[in-house]
C-alpha positions as CSV (number, residue, x, y, z in Angstrom):
1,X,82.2,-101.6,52.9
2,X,79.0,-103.4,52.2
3,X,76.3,-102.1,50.4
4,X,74.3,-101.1,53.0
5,X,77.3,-98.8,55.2
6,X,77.7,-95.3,54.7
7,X,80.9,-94.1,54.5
8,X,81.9,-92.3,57.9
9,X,81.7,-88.7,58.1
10,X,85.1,-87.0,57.6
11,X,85.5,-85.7,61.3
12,X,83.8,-88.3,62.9
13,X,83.0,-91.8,63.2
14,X,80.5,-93.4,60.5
15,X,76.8,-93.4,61.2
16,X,74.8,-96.6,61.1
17,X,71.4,-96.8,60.0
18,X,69.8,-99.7,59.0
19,X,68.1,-100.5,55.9
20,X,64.9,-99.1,56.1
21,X,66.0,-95.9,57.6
22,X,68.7,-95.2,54.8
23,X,65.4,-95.9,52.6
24,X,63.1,-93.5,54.3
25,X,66.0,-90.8,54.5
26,X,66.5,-91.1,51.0
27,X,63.1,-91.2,50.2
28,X,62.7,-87.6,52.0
29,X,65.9,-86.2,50.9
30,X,64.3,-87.0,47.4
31,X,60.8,-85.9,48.0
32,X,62.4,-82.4,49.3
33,X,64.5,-81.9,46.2
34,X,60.9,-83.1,44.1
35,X,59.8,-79.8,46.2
36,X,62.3,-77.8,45.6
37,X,62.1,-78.6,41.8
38,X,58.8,-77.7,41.6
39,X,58.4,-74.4,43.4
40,X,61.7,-73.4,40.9
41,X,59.6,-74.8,38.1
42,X,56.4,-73.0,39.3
43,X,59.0,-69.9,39.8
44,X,60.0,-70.1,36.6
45,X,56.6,-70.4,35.0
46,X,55.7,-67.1,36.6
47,X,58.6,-65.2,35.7
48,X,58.3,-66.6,32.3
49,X,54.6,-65.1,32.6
50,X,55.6,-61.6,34.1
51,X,58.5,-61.5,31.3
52,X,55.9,-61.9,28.9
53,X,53.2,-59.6,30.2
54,X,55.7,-57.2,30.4
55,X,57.3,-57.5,26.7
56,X,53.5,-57.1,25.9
57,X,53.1,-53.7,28.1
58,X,56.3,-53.0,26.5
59,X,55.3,-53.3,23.1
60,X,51.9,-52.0,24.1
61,X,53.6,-48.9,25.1
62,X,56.3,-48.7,22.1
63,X,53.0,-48.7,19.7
64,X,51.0,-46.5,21.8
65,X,54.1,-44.1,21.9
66,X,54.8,-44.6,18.3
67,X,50.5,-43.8,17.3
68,X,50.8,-40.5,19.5
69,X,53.6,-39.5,17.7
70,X,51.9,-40.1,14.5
71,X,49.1,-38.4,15.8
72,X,51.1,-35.6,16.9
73,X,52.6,-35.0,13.8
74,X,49.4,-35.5,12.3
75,X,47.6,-33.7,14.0
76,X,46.2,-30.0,13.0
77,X,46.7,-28.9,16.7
78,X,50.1,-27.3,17.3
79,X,52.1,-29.4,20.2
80,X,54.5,-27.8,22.2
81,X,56.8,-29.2,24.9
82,X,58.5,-27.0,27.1
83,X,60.5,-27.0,30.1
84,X,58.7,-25.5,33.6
85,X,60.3,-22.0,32.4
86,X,58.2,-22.4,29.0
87,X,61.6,-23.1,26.9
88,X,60.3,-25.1,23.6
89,X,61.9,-28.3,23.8
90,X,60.1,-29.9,20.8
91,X,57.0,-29.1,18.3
92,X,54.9,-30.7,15.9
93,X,54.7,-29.7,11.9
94,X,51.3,-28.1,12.6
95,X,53.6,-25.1,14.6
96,X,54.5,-24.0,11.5
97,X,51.3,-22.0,11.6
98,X,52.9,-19.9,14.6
99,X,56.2,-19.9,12.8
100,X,59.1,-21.9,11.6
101,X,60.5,-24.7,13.5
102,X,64.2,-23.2,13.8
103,X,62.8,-20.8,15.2
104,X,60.7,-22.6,18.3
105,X,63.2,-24.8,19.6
106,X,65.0,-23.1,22.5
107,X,63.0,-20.0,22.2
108,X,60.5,-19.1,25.0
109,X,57.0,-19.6,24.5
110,X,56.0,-16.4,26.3
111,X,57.4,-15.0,23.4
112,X,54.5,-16.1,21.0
113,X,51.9,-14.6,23.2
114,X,50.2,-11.2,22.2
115,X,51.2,-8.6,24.8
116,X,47.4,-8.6,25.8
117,X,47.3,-11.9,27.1
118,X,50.8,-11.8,29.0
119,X,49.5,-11.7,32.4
120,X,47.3,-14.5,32.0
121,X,49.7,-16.9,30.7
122,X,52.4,-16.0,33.2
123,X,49.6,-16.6,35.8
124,X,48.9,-20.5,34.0
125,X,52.6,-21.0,34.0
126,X,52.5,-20.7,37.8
127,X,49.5,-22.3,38.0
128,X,51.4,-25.3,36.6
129,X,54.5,-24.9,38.7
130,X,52.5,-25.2,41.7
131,X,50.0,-28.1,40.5
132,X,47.0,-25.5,41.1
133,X,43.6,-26.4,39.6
134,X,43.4,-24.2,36.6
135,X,40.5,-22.4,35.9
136,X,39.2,-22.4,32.2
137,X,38.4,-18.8,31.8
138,X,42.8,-18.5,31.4
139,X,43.3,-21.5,29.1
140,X,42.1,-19.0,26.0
141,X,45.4,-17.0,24.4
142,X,45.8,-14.8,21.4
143,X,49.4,-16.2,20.1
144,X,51.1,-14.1,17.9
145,X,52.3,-15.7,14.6
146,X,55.6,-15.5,13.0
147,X,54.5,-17.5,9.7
148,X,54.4,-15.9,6.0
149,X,51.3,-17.8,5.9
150,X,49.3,-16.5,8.0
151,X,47.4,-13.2,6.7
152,X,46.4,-11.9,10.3
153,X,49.4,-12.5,12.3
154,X,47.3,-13.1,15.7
155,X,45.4,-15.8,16.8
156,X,42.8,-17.0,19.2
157,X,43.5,-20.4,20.6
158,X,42.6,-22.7,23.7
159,X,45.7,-24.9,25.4
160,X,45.5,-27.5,27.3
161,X,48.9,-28.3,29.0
162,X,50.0,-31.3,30.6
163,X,52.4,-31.4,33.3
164,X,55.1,-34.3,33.7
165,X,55.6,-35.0,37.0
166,X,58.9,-36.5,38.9
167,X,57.0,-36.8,42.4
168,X,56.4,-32.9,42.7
169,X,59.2,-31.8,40.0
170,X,57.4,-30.5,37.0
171,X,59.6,-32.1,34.7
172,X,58.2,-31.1,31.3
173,X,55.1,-29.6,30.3
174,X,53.2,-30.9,27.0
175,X,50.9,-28.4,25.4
176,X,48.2,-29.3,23.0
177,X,47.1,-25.6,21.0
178,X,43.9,-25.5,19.2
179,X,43.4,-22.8,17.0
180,X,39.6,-21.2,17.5
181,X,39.8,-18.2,15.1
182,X,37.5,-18.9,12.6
183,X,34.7,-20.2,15.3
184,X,35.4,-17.2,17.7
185,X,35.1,-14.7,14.3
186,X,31.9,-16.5,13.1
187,X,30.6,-16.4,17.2
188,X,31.5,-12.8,16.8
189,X,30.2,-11.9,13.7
190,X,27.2,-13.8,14.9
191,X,26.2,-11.5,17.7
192,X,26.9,-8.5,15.7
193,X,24.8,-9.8,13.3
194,X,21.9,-10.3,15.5
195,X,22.5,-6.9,17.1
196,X,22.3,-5.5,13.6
197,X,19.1,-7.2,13.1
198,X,17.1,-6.1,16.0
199,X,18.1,-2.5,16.0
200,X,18.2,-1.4,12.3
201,X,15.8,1.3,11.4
202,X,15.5,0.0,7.5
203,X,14.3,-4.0,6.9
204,X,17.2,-6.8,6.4
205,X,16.1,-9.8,4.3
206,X,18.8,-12.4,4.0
207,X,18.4,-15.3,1.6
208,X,20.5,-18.3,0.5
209,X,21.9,-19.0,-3.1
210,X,18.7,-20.2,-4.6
211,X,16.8,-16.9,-3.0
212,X,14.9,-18.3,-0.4
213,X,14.4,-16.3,2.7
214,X,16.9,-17.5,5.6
215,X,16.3,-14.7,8.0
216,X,14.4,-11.2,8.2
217,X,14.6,-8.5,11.2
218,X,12.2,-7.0,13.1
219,X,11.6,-3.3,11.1
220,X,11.3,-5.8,7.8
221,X,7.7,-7.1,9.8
222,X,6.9,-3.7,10.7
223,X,7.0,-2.9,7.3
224,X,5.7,-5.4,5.3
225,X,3.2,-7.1,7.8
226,X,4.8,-10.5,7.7
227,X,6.7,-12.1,10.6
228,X,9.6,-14.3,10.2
229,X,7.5,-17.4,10.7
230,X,5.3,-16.3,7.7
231,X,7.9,-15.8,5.5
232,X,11.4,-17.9,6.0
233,X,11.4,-20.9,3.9
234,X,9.8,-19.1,0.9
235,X,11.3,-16.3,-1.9
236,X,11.2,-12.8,-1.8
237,X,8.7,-13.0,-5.0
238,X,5.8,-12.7,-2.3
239,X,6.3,-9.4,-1.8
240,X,6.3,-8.8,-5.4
241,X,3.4,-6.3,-6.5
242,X,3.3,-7.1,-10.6
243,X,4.7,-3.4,-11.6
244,X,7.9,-4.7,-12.4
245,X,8.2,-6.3,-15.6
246,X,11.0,-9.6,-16.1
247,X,13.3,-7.5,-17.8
248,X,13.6,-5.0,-14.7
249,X,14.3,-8.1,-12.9
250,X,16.8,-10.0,-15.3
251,X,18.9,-6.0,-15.4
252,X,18.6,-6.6,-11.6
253,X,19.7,-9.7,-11.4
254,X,22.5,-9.1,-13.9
255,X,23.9,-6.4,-11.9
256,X,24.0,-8.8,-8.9
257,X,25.5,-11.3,-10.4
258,X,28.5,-9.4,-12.6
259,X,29.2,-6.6,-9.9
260,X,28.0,-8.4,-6.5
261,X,25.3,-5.5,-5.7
262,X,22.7,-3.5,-7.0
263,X,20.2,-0.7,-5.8
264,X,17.2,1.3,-6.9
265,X,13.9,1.9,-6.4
266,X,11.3,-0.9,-6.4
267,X,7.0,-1.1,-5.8
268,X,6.0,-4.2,-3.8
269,X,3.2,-5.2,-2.0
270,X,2.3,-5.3,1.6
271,X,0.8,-8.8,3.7
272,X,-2.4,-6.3,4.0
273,X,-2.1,-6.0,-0.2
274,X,-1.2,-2.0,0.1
275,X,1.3,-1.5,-2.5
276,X,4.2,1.0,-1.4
277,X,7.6,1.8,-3.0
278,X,11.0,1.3,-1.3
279,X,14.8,1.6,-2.4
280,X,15.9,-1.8,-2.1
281,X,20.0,-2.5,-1.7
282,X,20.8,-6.3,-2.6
283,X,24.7,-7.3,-1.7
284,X,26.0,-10.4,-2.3
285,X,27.8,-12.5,0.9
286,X,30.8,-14.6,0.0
287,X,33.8,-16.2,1.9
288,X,37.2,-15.8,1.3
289,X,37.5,-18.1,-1.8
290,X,34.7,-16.1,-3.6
291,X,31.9,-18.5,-3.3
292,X,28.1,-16.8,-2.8
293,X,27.0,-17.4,0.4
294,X,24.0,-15.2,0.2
295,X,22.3,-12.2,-0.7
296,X,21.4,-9.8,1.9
297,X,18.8,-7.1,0.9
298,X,18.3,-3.7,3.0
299,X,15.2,-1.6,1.9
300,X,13.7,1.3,3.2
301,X,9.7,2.3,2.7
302,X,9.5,5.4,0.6
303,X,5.9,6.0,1.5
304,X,7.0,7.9,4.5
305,X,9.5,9.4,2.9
306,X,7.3,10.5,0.3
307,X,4.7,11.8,3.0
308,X,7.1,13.9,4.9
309,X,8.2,15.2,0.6
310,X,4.5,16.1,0.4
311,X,4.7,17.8,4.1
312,X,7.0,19.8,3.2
313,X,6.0,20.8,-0.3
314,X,2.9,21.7,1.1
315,X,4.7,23.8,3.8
316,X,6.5,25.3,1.4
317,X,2.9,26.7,-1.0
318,X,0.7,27.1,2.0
319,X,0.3,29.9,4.6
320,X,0.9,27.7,7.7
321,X,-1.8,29.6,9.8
322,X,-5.1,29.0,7.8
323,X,-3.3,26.0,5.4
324,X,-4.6,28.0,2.2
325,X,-2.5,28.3,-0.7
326,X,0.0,31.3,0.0
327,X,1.2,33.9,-2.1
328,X,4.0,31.4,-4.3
329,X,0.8,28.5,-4.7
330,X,-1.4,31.8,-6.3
331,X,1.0,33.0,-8.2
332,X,0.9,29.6,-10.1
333,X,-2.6,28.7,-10.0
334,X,-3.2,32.3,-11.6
335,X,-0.5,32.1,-14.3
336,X,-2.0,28.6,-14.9
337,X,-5.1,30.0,-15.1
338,X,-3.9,32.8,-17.6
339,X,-2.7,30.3,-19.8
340,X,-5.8,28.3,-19.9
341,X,-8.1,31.0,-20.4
342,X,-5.6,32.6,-23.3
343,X,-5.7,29.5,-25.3
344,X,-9.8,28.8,-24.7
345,X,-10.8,31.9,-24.8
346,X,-12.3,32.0,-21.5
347,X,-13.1,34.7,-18.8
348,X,-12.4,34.3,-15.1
349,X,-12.7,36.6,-12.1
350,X,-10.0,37.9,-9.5
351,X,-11.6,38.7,-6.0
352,X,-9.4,40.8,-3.3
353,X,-11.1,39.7,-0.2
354,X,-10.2,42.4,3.1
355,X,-11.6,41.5,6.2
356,X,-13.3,44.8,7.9
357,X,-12.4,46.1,11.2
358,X,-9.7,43.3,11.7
359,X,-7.6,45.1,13.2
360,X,-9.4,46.1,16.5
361,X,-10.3,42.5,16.9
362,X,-6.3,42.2,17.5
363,X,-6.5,45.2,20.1
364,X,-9.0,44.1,22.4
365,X,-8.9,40.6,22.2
366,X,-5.4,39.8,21.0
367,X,-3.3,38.0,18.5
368,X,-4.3,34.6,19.5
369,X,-8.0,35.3,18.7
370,X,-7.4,37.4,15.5
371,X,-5.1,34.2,14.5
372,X,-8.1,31.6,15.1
373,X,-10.9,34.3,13.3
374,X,-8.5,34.1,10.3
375,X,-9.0,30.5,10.8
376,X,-12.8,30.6,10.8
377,X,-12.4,33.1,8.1
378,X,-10.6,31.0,5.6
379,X,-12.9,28.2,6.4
380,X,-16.1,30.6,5.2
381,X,-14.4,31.6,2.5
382,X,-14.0,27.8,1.0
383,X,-17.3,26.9,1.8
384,X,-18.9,29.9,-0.1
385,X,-16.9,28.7,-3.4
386,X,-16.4,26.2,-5.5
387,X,-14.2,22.8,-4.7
388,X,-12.1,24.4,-7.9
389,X,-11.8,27.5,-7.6
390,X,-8.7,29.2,-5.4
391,X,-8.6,30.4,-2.2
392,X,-5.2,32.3,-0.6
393,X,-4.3,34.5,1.5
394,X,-1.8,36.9,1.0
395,X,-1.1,37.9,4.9
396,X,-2.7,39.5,7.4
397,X,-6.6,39.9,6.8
398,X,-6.1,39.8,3.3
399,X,-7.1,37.0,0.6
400,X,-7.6,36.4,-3.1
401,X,-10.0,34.2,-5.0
402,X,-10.1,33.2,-8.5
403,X,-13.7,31.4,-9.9
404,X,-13.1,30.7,-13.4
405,X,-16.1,31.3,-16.0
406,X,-17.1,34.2,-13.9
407,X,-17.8,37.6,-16.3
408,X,-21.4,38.9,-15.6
409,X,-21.9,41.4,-12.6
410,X,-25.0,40.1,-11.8
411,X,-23.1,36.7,-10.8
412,X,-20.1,38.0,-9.4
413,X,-22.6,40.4,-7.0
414,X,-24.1,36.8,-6.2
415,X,-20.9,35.1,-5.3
416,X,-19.7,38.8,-3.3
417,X,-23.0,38.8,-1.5
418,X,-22.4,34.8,-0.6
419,X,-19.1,35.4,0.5
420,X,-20.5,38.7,2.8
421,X,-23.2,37.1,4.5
422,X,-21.0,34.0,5.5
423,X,-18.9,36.8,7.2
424,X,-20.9,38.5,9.0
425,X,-22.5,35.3,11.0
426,X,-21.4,35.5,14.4
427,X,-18.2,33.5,14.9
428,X,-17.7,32.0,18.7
429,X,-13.9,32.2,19.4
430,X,-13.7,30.8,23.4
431,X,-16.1,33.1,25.5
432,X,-16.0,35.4,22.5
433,X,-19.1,35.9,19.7
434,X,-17.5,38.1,17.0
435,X,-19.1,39.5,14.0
436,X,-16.7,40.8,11.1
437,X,-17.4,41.9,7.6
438,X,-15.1,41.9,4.3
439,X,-14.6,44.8,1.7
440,X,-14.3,43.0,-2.3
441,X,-12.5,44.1,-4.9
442,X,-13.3,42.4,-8.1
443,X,-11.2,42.4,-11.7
444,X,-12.2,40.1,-14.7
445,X,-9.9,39.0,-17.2
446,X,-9.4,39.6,-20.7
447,X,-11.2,43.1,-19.4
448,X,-9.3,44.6,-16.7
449,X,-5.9,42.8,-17.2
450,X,-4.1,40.1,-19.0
451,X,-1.5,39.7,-16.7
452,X,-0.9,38.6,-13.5
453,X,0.3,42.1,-12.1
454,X,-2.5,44.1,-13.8
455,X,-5.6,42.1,-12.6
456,X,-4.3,42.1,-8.9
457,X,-3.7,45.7,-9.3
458,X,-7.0,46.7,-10.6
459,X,-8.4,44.4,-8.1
460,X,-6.9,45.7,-5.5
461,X,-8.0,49.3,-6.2
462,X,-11.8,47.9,-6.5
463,X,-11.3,46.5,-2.8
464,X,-10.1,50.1,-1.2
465,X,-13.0,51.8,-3.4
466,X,-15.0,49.5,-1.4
467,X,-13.5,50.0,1.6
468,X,-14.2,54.3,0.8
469,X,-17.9,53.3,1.0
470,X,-17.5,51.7,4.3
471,X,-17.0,48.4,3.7
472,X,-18.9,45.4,4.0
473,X,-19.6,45.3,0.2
474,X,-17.8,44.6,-3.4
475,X,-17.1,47.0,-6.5
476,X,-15.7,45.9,-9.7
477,X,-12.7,47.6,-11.3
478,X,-13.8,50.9,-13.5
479,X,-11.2,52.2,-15.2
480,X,-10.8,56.2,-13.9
481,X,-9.8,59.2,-15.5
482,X,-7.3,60.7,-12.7
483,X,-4.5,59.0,-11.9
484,X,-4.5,55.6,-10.2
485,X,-3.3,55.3,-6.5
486,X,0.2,54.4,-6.3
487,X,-0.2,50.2,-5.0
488,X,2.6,48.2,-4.8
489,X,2.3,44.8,-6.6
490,X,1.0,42.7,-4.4
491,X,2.7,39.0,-5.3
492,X,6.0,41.2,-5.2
493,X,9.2,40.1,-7.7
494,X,9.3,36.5,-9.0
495,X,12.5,36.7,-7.0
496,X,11.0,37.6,-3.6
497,X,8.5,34.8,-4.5
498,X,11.3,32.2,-4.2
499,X,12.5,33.1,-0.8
């Protein structure tokens, strides 16, 4: 067979061409397989390309998977994987803080959580089963901890799980745990602080290491005049009001320092420059390794203190209806004055001052105006004496005055006839004009006593021989020849005084 023949098809007789076709055919035949060649080349290009994008997404994944594992184990969060029915499947090294690792995988993590908080994590857990939004007010737990090194064996954390979904089979659930104790404690102590702060009745100061004011409350400006504005920033020497020397300070400061507190009574000055006296505890602030934090002081003004003392002391010596000295405040002053005139030789006189006809005042007009005529009374009676001589009263209508360097009769009838006349103006008591009258009774020591009992007795008995010639005059003492009226001593038993 020539060149140019085919060989004939094996079921059939040979097909002819002639040269050019058998070229062209060939030439097609070839250009298909050229075709073919290339789209398998092209083909192979892109799978070569996919290949390698994915061996890139593959180690792109193995070294993302390999730097969350490093950061999981890392990591101070506890991670948790459980199962949908919260069985621990795995756990990071930080979960030792909730307890050992034995004892987490296969356990259930319901188990962890504080029996307060059991509602709202079964309610998340089904949240999750579902695929439910969850809302954030339930991702907050207290988890209870198993771990010896833990002092407090509960703690506040936030979670935030993440389901692993196989189309809507929760396969797995991942749970990141972040432990918020210490913030939530400092958040807490934080408000109670503030609380304490705006309600206390005494003044906080807190300051830092160095001593400079960091915060003050509210009663600390209403006692000292400065606001917080006018004083933060600065130390507490503003208030200082020179009376303490630097060695009360340094025992102060040494107390602080060696014990962590101190207290006592200080004098420092006001913004206005009024000096006043407090009690001043300092405490010192630290955390739990023993460092200072700072030094919170809590004082308390005296000066009120000391007024309501002097209140009450005065309460206590002064007859509460005319606020002259009562019978305890007289019997002082006139064993003070005993002692005075003893040692310098000196004379004074004792006047027993009862009010005439005070008695029917009471009957026709009543208590109320007998008790503001006593008033008027006692405020003659001071005016018609000396700033240092003694006014009292005893009770009822009756009083007692002693005016030192008093001895002649002449000037004790001057002072008796002062105090009468001052009496016996008209005193208008609502739509009342009332005139009263006094008898006087007058002893002098060394002559007519040298004791307290003696010169009221004798002075007493000069008031009712005054009151026998009809009152509304004095006598002085004279001894008598009969015997003396009986008179009970009129400041009573040093006893009875006490009461």
């Amino acid at each position: 067979m020539s060149a140019g023949e085919q060989a004939p098809p094996p079921n059939g007789p040979a097909l002819r061409l002639s040269g050019a076709s058998r070229d062209a055919a060939l030439h097609d035949q070839l250009f298909r397989y050229a075709e073919d060649m290339q789209t398998l080349t092209e083909s192979h290009k892109e799978l070569q390309q996919r290949y390698r994008t994915l061996l890139e997404s593959y180690e792109h994944i193995v070294a993302g998977q390999t730097v969350l594992e490093t950061l999981i184990r890392s990591t101070r969060d506890i991670y948790l994987m459980t199962d949908s029915t919260g069985i621990i499947l795995n756990c990071n090294p930080a979960a030792i803080e909730l307890a050992p690792a034995v004892k987490f995988l296969g356990a259930k993590l319901v188990d962890l959580i504080a029996p307060s908080h059991l509602k709202r994590f079964e309610q998340l857990l089904e949240q999750l089963v579902r695929g439910d939004a969850i809302p954030p007010e339930i991702l907050e737990l207290r988890l209870v901890t198993q771990s010896k090194l833990e002092t407090s064996n509960v703690r506040i954390v936030e979670v935030n799980p993440m389901p692993d979904r196989d189309h809507d089979e929760l396969r797995a659930i991942h749970w990141m745990i972040h432990d918020v104790t210490l913030a939530r404690e400092a958040q807490y102590e934080s408000k109670i602080s503030s609380l304490v702060l705006g309600i206390a009745n005494e003044a906080v100061m807190i300051t830092d290491c160095t001593g400079d004011i960091l915060a003050v409350n509210p009663a600390f400006t209403r006692i000292t005049g400065y606001s917080a504005a006018e004083v933060v920033g600065l130390n507490p020497r503003l208030l200082s009001s020179g009376r303490q020397n630097r060695d009360f300070y340094e025992k102060m400061w040494s107390a602080i320092l060696t014990t962590g507190h101190w207290q006592g009574q200080i004098v420092n000055r006001k913004k206005s420059g009024e000096v006043y006296t407090e009690w001043l505890a300092v405490t010192t602030a630290k955390d739990s390794k023993g460092t200072t934090l700072s030094y919170i002081g809590v004082f308390t003004d005296l000066t009120r203190l000391a007024d309501a003392e002097m209140r009450l002391a005065h309460l206590a010596s002064h007859d509460v209806l005319t606020q002259l000295p009562n019978r305890q405040l007289l019997q002082d002053r006139l064993q003070q004055m005993l002692s005075l005139a003893a040692r310098r030789k000196e004379t004074f006189a004792l006047l027993f001052v009862d009010l005439d006809h005070f008695k029917s005042v009471n009957d026709s007009f009543g208590h109320a105006v007998g008790d503001q005529l006593l008033r008027a009374v006692a405020a003659r009676l001071e005016a018609s004496v000396r700033a240092a001589d003694t006014v009292a009263r005893l009770g009822a209508d009756e009083f007692v005055i002693l005016i030192s360097d008093l001895s002649q009769e002449q000037d004790i009838a001057i002072v008796a006839k002062k105090i009468i006349d001052a009496l016996v103006q008209p005193i208008l008591i609502g739509a009342h004009t009332i005139s009263t009258g006094a008898s006087i009774g007058c002893a002098l020591y060394p002559a007519h006593g040298q004791d307290m009992d003696t010169l009221l007795k004798h002075a007493d008995i000069a008031k009712c021989q005054a009151k026998q010639r009809g009152g509304n005059t004095h006598e002085i003492y004279r001894a008598i020849t009969e015997s003396e009226p009986a008179i009970t001593t009129l400041l009573g038993n040093p006893a009875d005084m006490a009461q």
